[in-house]
PDB file of N, H, CA, C and O in Angstrom:
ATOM      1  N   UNK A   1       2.729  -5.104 -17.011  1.00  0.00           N
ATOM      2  CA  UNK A   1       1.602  -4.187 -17.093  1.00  0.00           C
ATOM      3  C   UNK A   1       1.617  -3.236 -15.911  1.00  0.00           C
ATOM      4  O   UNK A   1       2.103  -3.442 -14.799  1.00  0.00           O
ATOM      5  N   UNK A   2       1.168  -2.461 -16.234  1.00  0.00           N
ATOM      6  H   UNK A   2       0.773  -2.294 -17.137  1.00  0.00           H
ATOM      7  CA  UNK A   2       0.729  -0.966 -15.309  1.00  0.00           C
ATOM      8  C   UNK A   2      -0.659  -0.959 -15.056  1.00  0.00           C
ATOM      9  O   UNK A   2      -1.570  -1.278 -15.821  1.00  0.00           O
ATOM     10  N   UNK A   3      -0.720  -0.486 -13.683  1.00  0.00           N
ATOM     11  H   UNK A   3       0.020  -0.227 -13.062  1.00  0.00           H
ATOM     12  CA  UNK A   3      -1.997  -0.333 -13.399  1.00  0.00           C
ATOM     13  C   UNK A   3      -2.592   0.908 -12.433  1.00  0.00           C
ATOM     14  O   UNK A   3      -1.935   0.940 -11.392  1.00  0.00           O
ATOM     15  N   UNK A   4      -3.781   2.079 -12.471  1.00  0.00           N
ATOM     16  H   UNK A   4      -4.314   2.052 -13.317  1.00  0.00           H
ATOM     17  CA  UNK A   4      -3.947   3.200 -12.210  1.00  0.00           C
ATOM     18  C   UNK A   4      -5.038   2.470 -10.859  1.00  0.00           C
ATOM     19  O   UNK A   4      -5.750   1.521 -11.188  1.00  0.00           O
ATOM     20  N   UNK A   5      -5.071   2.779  -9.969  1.00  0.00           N
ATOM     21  H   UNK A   5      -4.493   3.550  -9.701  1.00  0.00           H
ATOM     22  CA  UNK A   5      -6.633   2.915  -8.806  1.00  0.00           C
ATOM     23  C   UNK A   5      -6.790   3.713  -8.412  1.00  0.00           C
ATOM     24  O   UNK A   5      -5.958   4.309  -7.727  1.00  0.00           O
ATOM     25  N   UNK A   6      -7.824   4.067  -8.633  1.00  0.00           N
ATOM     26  H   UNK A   6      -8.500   3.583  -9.189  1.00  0.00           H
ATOM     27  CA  UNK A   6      -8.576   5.087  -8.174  1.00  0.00           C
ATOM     28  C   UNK A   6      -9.323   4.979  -6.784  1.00  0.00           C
ATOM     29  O   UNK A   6      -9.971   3.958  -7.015  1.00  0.00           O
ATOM     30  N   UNK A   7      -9.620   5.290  -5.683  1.00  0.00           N
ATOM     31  H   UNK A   7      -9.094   6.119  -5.496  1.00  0.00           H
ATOM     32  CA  UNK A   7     -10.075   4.827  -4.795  1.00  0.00           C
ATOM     33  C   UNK A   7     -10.813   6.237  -4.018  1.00  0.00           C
ATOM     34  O   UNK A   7     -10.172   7.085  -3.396  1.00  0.00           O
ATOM     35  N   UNK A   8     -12.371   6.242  -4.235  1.00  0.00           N
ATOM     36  H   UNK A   8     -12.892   5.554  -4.740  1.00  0.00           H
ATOM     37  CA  UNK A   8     -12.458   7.483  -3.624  1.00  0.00           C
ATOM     38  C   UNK A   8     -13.607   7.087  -1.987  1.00  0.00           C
ATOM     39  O   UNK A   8     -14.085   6.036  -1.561  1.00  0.00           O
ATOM     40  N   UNK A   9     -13.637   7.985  -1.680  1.00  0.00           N
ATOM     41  H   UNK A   9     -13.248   8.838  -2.026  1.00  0.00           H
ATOM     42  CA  UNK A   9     -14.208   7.824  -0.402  1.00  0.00           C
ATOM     43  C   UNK A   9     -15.805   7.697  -0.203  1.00  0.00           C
ATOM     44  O   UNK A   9     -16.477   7.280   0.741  1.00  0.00           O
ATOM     45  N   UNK A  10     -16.227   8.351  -1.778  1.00  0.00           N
ATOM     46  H   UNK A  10     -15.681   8.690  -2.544  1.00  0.00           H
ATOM     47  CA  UNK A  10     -17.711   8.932  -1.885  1.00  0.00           C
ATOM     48  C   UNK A  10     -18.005   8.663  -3.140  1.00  0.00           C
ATOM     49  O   UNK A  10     -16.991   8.423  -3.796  1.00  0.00           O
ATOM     50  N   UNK A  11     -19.512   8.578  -4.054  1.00  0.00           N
ATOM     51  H   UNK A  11     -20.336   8.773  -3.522  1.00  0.00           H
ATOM     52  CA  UNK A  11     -19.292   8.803  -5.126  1.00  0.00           C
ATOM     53  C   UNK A  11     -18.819  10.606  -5.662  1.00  0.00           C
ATOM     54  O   UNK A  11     -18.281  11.039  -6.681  1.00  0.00           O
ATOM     55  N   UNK A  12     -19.227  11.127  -4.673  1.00  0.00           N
ATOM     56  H   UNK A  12     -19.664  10.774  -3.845  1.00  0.00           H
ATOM     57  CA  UNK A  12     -19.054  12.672  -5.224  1.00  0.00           C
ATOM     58  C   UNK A  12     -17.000  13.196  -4.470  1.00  0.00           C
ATOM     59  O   UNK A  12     -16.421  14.259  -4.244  1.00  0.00           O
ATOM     60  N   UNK A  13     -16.668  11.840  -4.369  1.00  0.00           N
ATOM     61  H   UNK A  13     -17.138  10.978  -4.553  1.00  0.00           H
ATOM     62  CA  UNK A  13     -15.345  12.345  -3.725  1.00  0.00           C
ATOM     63  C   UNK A  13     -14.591  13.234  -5.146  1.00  0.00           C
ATOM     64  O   UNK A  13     -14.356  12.549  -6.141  1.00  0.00           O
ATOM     65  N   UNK A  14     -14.275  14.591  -5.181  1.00  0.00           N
ATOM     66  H   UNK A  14     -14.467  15.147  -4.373  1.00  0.00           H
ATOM     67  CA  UNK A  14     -13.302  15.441  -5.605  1.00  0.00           C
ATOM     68  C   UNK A  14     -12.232  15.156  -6.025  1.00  0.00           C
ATOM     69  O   UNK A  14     -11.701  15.437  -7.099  1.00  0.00           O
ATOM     70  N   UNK A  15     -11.793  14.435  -4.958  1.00  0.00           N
ATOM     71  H   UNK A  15     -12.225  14.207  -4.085  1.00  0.00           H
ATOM     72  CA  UNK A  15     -10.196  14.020  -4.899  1.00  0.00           C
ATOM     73  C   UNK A  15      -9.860  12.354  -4.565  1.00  0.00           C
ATOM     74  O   UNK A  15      -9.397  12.173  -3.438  1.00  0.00           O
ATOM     75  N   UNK A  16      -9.993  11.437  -5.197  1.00  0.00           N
ATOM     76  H   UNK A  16     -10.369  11.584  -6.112  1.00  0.00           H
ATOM     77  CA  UNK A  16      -9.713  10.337  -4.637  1.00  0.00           C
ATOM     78  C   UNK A  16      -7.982   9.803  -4.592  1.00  0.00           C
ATOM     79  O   UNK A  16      -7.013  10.207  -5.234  1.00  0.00           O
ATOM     80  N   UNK A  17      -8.091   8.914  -3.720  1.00  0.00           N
ATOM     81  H   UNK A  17      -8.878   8.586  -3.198  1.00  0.00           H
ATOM     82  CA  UNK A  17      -6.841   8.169  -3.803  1.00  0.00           C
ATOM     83  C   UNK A  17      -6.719   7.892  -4.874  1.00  0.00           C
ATOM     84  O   UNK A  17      -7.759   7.687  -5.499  1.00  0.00           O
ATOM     85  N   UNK A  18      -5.043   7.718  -5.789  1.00  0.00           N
ATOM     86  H   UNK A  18      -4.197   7.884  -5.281  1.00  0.00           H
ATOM     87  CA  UNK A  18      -4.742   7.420  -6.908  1.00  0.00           C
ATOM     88  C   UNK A  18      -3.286   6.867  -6.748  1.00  0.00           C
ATOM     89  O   UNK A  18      -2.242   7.488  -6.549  1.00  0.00           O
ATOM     90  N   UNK A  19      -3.512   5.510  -6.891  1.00  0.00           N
ATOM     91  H   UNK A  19      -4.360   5.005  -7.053  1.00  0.00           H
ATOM     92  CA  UNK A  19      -2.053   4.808  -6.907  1.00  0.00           C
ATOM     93  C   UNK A  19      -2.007   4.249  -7.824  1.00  0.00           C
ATOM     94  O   UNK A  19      -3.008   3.915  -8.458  1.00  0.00           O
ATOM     95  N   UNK A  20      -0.354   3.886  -8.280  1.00  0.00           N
ATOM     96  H   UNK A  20       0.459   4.156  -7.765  1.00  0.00           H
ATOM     97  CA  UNK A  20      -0.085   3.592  -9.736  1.00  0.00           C
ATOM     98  C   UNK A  20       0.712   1.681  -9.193  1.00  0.00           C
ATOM     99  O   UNK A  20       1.400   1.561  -8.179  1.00  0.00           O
ATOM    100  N   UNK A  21       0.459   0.765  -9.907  1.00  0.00           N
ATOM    101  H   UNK A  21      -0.100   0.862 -10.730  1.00  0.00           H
ATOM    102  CA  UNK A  21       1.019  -0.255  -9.891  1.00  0.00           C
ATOM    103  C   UNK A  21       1.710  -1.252 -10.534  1.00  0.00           C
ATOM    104  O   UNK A  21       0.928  -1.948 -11.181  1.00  0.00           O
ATOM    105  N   UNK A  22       3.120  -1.694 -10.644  1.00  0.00           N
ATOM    106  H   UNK A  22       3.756  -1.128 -10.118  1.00  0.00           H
ATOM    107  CA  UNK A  22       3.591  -2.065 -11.793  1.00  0.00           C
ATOM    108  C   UNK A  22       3.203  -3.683 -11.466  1.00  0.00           C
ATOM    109  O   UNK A  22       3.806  -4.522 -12.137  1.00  0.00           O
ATOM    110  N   UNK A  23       2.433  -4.052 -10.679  1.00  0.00           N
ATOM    111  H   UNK A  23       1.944  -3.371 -10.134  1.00  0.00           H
ATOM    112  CA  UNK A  23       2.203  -5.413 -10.185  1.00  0.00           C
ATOM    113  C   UNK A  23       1.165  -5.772  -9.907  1.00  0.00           C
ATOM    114  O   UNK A  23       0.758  -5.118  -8.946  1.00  0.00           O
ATOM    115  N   UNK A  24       0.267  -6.701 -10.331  1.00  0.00           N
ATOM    116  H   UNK A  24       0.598  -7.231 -11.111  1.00  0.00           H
ATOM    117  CA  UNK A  24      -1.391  -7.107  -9.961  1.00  0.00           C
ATOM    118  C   UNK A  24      -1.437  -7.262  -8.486  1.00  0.00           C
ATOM    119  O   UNK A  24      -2.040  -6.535  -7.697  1.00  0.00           O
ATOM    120  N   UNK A  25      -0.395  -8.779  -8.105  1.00  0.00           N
ATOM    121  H   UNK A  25       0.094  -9.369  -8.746  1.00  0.00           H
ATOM    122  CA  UNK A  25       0.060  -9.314  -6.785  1.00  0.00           C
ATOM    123  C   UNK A  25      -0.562  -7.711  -5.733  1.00  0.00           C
ATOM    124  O   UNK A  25      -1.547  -7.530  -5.017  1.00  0.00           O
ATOM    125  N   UNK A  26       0.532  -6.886  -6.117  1.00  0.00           N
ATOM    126  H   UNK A  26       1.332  -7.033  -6.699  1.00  0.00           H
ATOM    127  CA  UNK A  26       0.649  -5.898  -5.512  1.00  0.00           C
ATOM    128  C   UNK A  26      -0.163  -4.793  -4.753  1.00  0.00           C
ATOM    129  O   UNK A  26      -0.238  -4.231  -3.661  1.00  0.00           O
ATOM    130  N   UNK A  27      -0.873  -4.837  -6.336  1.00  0.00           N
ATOM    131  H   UNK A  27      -0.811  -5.294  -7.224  1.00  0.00           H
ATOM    132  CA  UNK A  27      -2.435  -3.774  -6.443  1.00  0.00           C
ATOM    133  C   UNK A  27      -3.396  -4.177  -6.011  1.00  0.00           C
ATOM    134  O   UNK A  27      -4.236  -3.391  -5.573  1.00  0.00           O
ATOM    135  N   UNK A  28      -3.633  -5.805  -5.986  1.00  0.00           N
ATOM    136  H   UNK A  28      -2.950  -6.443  -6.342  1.00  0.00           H
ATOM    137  CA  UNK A  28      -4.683  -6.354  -4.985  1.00  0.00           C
ATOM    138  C   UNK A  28      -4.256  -6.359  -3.578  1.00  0.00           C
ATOM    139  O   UNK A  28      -5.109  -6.119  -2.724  1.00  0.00           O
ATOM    140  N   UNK A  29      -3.055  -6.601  -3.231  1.00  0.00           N
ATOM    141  H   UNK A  29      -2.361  -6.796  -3.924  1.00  0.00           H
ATOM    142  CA  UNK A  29      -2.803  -6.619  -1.822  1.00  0.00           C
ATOM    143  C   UNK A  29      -3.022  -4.640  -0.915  1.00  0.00           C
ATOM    144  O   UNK A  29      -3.099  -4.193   0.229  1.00  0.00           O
ATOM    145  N   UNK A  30      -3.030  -4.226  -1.986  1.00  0.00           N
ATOM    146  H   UNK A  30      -2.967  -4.589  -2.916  1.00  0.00           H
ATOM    147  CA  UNK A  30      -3.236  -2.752  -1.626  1.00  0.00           C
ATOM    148  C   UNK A  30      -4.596  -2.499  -1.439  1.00  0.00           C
ATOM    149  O   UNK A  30      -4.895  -1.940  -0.384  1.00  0.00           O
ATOM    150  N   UNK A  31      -5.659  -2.835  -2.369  1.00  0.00           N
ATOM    151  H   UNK A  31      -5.416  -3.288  -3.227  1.00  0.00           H
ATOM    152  CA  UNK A  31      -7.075  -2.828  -2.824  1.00  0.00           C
ATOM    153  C   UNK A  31      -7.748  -3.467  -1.261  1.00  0.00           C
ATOM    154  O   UNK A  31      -8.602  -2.846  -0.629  1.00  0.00           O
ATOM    155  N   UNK A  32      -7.166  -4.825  -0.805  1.00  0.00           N
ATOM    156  H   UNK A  32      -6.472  -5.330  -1.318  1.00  0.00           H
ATOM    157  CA  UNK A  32      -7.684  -5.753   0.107  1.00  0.00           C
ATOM    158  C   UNK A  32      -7.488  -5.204   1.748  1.00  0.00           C
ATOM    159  O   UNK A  32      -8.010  -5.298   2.859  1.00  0.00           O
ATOM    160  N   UNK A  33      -6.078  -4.422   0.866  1.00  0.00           N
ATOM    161  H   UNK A  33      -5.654  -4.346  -0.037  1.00  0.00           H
ATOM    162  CA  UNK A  33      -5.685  -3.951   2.625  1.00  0.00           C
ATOM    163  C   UNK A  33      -6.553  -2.536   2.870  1.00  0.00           C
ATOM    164  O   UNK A  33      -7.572  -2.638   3.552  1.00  0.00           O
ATOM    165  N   UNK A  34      -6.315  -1.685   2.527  1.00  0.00           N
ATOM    166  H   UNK A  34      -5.486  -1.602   1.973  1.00  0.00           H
ATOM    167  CA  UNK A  34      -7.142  -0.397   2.114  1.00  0.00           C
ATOM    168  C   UNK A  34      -8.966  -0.577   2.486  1.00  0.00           C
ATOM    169  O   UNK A  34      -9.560   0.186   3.247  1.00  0.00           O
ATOM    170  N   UNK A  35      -9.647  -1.801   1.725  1.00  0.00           N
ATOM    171  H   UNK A  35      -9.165  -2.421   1.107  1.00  0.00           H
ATOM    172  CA  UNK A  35     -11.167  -1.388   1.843  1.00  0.00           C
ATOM    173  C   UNK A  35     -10.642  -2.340   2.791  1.00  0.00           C
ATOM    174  O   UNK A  35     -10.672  -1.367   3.544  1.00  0.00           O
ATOM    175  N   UNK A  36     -10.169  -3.324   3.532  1.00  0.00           N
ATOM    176  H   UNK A  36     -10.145  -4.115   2.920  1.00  0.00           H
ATOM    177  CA  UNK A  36     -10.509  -4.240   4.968  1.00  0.00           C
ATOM    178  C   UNK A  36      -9.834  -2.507   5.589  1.00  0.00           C
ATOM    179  O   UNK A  36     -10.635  -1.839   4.935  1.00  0.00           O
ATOM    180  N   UNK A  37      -9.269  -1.798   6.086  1.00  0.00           N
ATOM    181  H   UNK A  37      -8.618  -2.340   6.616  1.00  0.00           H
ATOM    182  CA  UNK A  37      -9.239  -0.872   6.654  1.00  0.00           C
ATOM    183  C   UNK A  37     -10.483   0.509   6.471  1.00  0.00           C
ATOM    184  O   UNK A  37     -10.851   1.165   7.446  1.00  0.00           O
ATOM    185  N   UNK A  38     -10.822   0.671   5.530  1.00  0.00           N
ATOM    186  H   UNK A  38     -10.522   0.138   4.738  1.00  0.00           H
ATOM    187  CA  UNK A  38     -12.359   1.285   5.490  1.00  0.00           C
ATOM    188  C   UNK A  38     -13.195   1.012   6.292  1.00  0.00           C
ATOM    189  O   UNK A  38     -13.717   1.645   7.209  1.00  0.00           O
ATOM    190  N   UNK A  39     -13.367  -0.496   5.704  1.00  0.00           N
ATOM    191  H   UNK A  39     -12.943  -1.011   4.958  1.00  0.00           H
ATOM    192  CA  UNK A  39     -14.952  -1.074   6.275  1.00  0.00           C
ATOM    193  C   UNK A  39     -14.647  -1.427   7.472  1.00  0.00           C
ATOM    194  O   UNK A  39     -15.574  -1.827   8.176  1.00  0.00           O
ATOM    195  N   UNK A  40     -13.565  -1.391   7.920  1.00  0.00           N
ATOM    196  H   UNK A  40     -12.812  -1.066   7.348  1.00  0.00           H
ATOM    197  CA  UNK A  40     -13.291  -1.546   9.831  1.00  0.00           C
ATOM    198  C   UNK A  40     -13.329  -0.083  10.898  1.00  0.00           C
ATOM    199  O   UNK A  40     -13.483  -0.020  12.118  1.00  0.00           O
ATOM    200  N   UNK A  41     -13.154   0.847  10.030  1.00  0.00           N
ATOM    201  H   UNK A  41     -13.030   0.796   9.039  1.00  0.00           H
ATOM    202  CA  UNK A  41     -13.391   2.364  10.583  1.00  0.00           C
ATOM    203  C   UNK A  41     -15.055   2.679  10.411  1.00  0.00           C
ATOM    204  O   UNK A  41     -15.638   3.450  11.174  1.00  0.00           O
ATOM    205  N   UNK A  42     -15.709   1.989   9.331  1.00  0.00           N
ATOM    206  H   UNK A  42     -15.235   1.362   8.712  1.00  0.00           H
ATOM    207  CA  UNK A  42     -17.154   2.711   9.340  1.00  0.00           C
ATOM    208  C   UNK A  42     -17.995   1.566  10.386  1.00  0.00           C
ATOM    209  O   UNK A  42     -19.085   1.901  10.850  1.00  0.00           O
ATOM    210  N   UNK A  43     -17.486   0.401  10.664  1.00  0.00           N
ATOM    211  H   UNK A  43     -16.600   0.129  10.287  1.00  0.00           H
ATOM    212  CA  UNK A  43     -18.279  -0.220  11.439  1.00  0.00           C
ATOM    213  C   UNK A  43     -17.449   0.255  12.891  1.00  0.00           C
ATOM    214  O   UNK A  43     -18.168   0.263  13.890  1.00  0.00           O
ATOM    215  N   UNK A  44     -16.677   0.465  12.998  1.00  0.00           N
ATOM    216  H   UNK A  44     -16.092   0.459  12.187  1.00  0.00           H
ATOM    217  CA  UNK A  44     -16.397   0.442  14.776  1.00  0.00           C
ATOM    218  C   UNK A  44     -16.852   2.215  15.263  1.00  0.00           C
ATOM    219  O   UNK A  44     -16.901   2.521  16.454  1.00  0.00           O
ATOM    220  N   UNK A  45     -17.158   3.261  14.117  1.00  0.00           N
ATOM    221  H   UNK A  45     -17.118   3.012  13.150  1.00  0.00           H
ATOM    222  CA  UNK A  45     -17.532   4.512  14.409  1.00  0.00           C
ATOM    223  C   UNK A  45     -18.987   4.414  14.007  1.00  0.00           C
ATOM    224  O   UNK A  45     -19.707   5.411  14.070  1.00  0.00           O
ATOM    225  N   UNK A  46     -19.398   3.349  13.634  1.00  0.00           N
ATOM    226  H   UNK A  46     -18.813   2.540  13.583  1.00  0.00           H
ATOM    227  CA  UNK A  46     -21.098   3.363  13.146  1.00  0.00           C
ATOM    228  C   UNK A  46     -22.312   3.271  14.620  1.00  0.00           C
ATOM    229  O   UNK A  46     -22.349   2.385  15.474  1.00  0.00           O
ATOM    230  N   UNK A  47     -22.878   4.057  14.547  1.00  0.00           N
ATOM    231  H   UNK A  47     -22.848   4.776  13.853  1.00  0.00           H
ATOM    232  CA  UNK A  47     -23.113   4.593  16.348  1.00  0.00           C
ATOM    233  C   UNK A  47     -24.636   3.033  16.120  1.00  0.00           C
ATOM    234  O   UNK A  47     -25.227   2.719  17.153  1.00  0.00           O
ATOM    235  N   UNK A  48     -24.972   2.405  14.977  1.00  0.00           N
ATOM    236  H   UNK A  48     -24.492   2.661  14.137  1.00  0.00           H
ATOM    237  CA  UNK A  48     -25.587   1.312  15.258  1.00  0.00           C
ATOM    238  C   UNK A  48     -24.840   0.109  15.314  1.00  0.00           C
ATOM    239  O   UNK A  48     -23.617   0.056  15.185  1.00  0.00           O
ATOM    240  N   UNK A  49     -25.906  -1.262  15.590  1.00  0.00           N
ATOM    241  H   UNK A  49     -26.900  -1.220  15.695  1.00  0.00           H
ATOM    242  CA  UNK A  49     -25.153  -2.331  15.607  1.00  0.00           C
ATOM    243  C   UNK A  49     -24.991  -2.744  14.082  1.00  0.00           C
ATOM    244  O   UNK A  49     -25.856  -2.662  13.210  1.00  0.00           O
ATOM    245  N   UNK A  50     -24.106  -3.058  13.997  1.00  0.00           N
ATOM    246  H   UNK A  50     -23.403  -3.125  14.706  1.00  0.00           H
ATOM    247  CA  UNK A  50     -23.858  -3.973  12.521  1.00  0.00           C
ATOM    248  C   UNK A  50     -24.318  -5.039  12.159  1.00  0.00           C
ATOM    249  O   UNK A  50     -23.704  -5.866  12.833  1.00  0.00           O
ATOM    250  N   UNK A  51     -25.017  -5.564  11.515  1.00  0.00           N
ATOM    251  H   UNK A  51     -25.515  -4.893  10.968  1.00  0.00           H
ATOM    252  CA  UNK A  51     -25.666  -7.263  11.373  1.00  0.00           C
ATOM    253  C   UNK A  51     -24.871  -7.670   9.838  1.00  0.00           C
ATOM    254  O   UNK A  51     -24.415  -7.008   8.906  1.00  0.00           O
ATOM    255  N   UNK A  52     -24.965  -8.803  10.087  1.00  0.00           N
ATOM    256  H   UNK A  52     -25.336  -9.341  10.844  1.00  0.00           H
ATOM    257  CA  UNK A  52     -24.451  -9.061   8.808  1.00  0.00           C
ATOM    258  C   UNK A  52     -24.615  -8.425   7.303  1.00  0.00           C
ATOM    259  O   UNK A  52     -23.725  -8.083   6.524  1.00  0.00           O
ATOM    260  N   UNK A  53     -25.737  -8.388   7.180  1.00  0.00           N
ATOM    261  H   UNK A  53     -26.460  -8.666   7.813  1.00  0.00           H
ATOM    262  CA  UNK A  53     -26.250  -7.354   6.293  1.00  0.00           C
ATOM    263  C   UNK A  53     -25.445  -6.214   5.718  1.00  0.00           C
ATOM    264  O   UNK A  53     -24.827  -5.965   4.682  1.00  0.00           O
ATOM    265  N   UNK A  54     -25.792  -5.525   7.091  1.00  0.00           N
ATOM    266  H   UNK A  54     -26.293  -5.727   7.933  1.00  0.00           H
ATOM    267  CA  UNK A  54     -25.140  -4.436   7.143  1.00  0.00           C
ATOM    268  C   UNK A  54     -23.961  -4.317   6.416  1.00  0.00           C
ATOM    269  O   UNK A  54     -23.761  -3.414   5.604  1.00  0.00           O
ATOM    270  N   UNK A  55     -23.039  -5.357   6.732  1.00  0.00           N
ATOM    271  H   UNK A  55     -23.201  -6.091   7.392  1.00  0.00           H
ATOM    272  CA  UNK A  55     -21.463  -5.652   6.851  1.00  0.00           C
ATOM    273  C   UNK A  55     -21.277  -6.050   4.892  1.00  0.00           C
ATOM    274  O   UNK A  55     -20.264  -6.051   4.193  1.00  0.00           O
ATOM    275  N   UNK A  56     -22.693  -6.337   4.550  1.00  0.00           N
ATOM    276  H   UNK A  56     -23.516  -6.336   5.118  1.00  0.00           H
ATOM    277  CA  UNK A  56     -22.046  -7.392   3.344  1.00  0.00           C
ATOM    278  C   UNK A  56     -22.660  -5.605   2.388  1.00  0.00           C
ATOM    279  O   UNK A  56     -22.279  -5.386   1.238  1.00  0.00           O
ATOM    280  N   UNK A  57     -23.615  -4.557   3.176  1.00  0.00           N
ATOM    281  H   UNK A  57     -23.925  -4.736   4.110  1.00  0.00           H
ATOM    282  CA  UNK A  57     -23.976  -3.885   2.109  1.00  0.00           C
ATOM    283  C   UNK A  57     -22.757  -2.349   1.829  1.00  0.00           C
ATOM    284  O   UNK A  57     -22.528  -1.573   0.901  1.00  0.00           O
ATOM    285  N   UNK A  58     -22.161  -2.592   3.480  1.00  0.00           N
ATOM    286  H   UNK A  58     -22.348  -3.222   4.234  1.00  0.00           H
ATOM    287  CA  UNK A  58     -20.725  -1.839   3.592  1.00  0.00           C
ATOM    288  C   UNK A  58     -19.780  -2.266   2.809  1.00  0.00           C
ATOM    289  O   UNK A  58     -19.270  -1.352   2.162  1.00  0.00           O
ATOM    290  N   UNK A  59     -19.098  -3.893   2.503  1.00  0.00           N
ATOM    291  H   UNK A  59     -19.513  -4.635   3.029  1.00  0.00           H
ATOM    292  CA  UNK A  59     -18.083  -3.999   1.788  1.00  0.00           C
ATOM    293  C   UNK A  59     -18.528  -3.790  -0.030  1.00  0.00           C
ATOM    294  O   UNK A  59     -17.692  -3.338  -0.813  1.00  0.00           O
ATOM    295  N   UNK A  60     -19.969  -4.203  -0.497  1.00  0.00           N
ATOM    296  H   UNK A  60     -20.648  -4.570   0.139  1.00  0.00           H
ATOM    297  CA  UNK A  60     -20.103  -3.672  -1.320  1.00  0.00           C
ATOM    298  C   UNK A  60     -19.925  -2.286  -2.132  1.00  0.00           C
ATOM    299  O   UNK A  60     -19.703  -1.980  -3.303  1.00  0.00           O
ATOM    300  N   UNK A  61     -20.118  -1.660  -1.011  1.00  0.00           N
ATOM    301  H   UNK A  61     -20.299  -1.909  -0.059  1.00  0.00           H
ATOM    302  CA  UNK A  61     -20.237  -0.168  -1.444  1.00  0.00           C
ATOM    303  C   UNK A  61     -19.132   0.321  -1.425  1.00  0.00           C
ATOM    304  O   UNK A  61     -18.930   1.300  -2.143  1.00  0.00           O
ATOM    305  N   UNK A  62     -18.072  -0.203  -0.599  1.00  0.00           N
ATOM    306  H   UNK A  62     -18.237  -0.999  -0.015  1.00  0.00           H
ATOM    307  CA  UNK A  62     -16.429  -0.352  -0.338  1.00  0.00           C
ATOM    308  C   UNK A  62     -15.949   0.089  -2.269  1.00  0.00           C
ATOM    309  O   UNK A  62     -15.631   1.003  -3.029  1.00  0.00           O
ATOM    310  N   UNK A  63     -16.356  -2.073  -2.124  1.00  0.00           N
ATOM    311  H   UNK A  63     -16.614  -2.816  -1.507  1.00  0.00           H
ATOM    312  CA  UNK A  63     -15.603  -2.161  -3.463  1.00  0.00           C
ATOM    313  C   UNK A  63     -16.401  -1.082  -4.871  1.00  0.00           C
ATOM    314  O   UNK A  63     -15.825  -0.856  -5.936  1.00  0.00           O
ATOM    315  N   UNK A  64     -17.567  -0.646  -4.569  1.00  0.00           N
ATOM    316  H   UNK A  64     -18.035  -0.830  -3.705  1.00  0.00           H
ATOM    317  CA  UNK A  64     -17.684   0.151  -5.733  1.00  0.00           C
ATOM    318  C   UNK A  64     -17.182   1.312  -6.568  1.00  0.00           C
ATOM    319  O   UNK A  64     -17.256   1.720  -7.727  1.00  0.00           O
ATOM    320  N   UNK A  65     -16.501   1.723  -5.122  1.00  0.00           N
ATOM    321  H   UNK A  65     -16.441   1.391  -4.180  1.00  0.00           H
ATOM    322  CA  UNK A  65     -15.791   2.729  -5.158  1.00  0.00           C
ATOM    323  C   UNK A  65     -14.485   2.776  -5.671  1.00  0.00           C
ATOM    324  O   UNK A  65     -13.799   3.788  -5.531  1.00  0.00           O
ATOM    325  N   UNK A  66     -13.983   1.546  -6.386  1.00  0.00           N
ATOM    326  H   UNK A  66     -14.540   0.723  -6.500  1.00  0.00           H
ATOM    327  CA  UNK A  66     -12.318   1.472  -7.012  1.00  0.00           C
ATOM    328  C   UNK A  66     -13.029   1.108  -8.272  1.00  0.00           C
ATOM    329  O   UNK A  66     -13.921   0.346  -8.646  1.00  0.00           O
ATOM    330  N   UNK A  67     -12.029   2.222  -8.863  1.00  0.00           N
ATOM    331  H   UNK A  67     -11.305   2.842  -8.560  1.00  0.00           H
ATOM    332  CA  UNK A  67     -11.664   1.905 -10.571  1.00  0.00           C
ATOM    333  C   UNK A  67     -10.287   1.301 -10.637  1.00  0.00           C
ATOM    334  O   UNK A  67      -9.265   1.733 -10.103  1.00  0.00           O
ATOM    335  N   UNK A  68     -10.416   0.364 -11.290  1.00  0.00           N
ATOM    336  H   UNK A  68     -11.246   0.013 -11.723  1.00  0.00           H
ATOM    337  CA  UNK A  68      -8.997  -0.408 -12.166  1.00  0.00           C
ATOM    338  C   UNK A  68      -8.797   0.237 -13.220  1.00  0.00           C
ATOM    339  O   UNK A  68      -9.740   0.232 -14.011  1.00  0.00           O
ATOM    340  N   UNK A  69      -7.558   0.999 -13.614  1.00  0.00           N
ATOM    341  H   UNK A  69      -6.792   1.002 -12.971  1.00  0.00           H
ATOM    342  CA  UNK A  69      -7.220   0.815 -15.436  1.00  0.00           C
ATOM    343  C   UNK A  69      -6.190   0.425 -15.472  1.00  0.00           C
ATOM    344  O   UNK A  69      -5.370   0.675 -14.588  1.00  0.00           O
ATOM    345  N   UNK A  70      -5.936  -0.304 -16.514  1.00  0.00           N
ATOM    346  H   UNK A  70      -6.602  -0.506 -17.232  1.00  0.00           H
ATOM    347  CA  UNK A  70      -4.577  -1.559 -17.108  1.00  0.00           C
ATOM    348  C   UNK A  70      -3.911   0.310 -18.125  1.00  0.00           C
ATOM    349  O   UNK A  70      -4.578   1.093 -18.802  1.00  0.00           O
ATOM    350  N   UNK A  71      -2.729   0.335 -17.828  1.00  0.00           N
ATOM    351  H   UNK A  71      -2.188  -0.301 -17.279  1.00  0.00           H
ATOM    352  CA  UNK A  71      -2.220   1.530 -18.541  1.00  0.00           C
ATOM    353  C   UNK A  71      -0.899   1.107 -19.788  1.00  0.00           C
ATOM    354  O   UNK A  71      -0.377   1.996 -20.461  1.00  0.00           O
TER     355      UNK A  71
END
């Protein structure tokens, strides 16, 4: 199987990331590495403190932002 992600930065992102994957293994290890690199740039430039909260309402909003399609 083939697989499309979409990965944008915003909901109103224009242009998002778009990688193609011939491997699940693969596409998750991309997905995991990618938003753990997001959500580590918006908390260490986030001019407040982070509480857990915070952290669990950042990776949410992370992951909302990827579309999967099986192609």
């Amino acid at each position: 199987r083939n697989y499309k992600v979409t990965y944008a930065i915003d909901y109103l992102d224009p242009s998002p990331t778009i990688k193609f994957f011939n491997d699940f293994n693969d596409m998750q290890e991309w997905i995991d590495e990618e938003a753990k690199r997001r959500i580590d740039h918006t908390v260490q430039h986030s001019p407040y403190f982070v509480t857990k909260n915070d952290l669990k309402d950042i990776e949410e909003t992370e992951y909302s932002l990827i579309k999967i399609e099986e192609l």
